[in-house]
C-alpha positions in Angstrom: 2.3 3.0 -22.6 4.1 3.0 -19.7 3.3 4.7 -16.4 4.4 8.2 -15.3 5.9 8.1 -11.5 3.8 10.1 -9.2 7.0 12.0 -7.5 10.2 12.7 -9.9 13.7 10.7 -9.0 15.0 11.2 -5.8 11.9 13.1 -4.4 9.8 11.8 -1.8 6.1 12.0 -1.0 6.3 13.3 2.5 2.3 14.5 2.4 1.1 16.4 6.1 -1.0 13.7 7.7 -4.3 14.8 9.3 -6.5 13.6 11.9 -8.1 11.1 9.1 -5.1 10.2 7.7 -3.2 9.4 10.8 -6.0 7.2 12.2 -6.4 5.0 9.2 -2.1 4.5 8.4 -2.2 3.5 12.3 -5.4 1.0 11.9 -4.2 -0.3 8.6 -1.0 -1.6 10.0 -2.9 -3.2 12.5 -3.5 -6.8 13.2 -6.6 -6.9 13.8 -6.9 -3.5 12.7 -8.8 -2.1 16.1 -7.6 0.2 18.5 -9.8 2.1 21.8 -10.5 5.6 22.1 -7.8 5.8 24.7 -5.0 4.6 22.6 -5.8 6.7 19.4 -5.7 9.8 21.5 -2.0 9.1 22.9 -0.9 7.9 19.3 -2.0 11.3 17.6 -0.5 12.9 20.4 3.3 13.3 18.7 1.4 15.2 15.5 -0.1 17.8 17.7 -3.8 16.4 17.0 -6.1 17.2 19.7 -8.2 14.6 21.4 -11.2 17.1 20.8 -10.2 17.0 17.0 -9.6 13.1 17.1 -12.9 13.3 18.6 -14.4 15.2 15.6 -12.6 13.4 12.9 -13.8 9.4 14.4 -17.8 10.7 14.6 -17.1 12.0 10.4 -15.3 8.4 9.8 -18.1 6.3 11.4 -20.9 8.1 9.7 -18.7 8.2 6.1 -18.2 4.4 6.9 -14.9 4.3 7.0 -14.8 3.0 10.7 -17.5 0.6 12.6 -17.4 1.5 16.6 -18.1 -0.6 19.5 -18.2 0.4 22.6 -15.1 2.7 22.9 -13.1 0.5 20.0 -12.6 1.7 16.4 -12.1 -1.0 13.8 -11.9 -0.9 10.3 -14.9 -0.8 8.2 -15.3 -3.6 5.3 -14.5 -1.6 2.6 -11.3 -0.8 4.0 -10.4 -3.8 5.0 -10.6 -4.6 1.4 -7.5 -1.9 1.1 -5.6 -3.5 4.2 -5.5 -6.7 2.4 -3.6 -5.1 -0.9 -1.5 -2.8 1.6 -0.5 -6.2 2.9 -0.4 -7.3 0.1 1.9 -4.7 -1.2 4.5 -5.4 1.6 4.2 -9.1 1.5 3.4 -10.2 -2.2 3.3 -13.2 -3.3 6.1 -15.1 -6.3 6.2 -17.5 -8.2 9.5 -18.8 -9.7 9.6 -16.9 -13.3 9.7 -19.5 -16.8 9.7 -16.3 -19.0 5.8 -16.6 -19.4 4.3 -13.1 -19.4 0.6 -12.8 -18.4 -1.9 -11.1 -20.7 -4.7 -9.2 -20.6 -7.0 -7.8 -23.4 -9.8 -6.1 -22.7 -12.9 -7.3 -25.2 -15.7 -5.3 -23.8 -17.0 -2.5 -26.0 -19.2 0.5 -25.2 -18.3 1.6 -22.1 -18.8 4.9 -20.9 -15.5 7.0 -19.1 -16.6 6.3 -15.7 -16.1 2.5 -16.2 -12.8 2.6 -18.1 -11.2 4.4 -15.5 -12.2 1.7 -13.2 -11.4 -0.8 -15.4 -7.7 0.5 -15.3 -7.5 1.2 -12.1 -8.3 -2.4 -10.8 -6.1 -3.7 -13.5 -3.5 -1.2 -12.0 -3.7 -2.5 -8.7 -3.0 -5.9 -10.5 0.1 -4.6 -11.4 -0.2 -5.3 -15.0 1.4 -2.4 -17.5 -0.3 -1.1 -20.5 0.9 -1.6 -23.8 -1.0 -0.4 -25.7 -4.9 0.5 -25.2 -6.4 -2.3 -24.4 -3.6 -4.9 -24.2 -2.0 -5.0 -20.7 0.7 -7.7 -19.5 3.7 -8.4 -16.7 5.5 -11.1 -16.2 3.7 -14.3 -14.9 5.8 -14.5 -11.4 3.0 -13.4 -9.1 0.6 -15.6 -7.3 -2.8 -13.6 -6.7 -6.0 -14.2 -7.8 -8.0 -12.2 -10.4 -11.4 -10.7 -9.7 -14.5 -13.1 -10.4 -15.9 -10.2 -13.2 -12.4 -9.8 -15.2 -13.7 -12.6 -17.5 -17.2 -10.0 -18.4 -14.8 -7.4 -19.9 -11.3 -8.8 -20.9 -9.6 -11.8 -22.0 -6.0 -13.4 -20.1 -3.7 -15.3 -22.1 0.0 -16.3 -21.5 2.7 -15.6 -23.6 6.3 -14.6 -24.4 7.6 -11.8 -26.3 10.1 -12.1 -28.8 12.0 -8.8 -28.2 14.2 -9.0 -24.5 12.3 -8.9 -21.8 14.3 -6.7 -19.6 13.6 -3.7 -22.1 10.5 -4.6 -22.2 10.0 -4.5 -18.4 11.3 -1.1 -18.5 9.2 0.6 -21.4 6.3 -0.7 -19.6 7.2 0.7 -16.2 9.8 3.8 -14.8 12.3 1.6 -12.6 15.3 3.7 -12.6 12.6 6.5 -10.9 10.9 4.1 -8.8 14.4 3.0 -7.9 15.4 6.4 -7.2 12.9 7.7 -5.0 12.9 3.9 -3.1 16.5 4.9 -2.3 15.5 8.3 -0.8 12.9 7.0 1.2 15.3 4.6 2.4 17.4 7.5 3.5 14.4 9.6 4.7 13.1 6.8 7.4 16.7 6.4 8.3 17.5 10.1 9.2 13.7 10.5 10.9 14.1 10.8 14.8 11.0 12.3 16.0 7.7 9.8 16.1 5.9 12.1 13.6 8.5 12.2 11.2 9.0 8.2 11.3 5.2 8.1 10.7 4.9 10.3 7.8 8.1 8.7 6.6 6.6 5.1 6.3 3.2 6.5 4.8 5.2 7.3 2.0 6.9 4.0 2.0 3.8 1.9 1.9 2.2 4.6 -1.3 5.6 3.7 -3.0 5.2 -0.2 -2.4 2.0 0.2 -4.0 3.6 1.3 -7.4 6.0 -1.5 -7.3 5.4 -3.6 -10.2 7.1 -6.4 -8.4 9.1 -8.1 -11.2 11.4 -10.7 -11.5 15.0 -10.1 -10.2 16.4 -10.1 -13.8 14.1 -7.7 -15.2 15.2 -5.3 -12.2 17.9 -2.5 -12.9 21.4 -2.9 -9.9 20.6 -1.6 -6.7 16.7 -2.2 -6.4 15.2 -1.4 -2.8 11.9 -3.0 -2.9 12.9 -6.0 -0.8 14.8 -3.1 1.5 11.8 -0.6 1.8 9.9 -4.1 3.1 12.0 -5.0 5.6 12.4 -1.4 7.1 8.4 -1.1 7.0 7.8 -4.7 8.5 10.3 -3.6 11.5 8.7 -0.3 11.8 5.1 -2.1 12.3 6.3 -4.4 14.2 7.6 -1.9 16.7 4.3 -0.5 16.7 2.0 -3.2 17.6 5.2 -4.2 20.2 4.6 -0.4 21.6 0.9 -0.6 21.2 0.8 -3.7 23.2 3.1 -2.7 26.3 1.2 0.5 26.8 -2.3 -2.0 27.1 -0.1 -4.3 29.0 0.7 -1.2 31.8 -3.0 0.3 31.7 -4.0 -3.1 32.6 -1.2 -3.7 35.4 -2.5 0.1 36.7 -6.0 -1.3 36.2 -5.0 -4.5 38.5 -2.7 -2.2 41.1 -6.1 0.3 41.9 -8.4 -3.1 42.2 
């Protein structure tokens, strides 16, 4: 059964950021993934978010535990830090060369209630395995990354190889030419994007997309696929971030020396 794409071809996910939003795309991209009051309040500047609303927005994020403070630095709590690592994960994943081995999972447990089904499928979602059909999920077995410790109470992984070709296999399992498409727009939409806000909100969307990409072997991809593109453009785009981030504590420091 495969899955439906969240946006239809061509169309991007250009959602309005708020104050929440904003603050965790800009700590996520972070290494480590801290920044002080002070340079939250000029980075939410360019989206017409007021330092009083930053304000407002930090003291709900603490006290919903999204952020830990010290002092007058915000740093990501645990939990998310947990989502940073498959955001980074999602930009940077790691291969394996590809036999023709596809990785298996069937899930064994019985009498479950909704609740944990929908967990269970989101988790094996975020593993990037497809489903088949209820129950049975698989991919190709070309990505390094470890599986979580309590997989084994509820499901079963085997390796094996389809008779039928894999390359339409690959695509009843997942919607390429769509993921494809809207990769391309994006890839136009950060390249058009002049003002800060609209490069922000630009590579948001990027990074949701990465997310969906099932990251498959070259030969099971249609012509034309942009996922190692849409990388490279959001690699360059953080780096220019921390680079900016890092220049304007570089000056408040050298301003900091000058009235000393």
């Amino acid at each position: 059964m495969p899955n439906n794409p969240s946006t239809p071809p061509d169309e991007v996910d250009l959602r309005p950021l708020s104050a929440r939003s904003v603050v965790l795309s800009l700590l996520l991209g972070l290494h480590p993934p801290e920044l002080p009051v002070k340079e939250l309040v000029r980075s939410v500047e360019p989206f017409g978010i007021a330092g009083s609303t930053l304000r407002a927005a930090l003291s709900r994020m603490v006290a919903a535990g999204d952020l830990r403070r010290t002092d007058t630095v915000y740093r990501l709590s645990d939990r998310l830090l947990d989502r940073q690592r498959r955001q980074d994960d999602a930009v940077h994943p790691e291969t394996l060369p590809w036999d023709g081995d596809w990785e298996m999972v069937v899930v064994t447990a019985t009498g479950r209630g909704p609740a944990e089904r929908a967990e269970l499928r989101t988790e094996l979602t975020r593993l990037r395995l497809a489903e088949l059909r209820e129950g049975v999920w698989l991919r190709p077995a070309n990505l390094l990354r470890p599986l979580p410790g309590d997989l084994a109470q509820v499901a079963q992984r085997y390796m094996s190889r389809p008779d039928g070709p894999a390359p339409e296999l690959a695509a009843s399992l997942w919607p390429l030419c769509a993921w494809a498409g809207t990769g391309r727009a994006l890839l136009t939409e950060v390249a058009h994007a002049r003002r800060p806000s609209d490069r922000f909100t630009a590579f948001a969307a990027v990074v949701r997309h990465l997310l969906a990409d099932p990251v498959l072997p070259h030969e099971l991809l249609p012509a034309d696929w942009p996922g190692d593109r849409l990388r490279a453009a959001y690699a360059d785009y953080r780096r220019e971030l921390a680079e900016d981030a890092r220049a304007r504590d570089g000056n408040d420091r050298s301003k900091q020396r000058t009235r000393a």
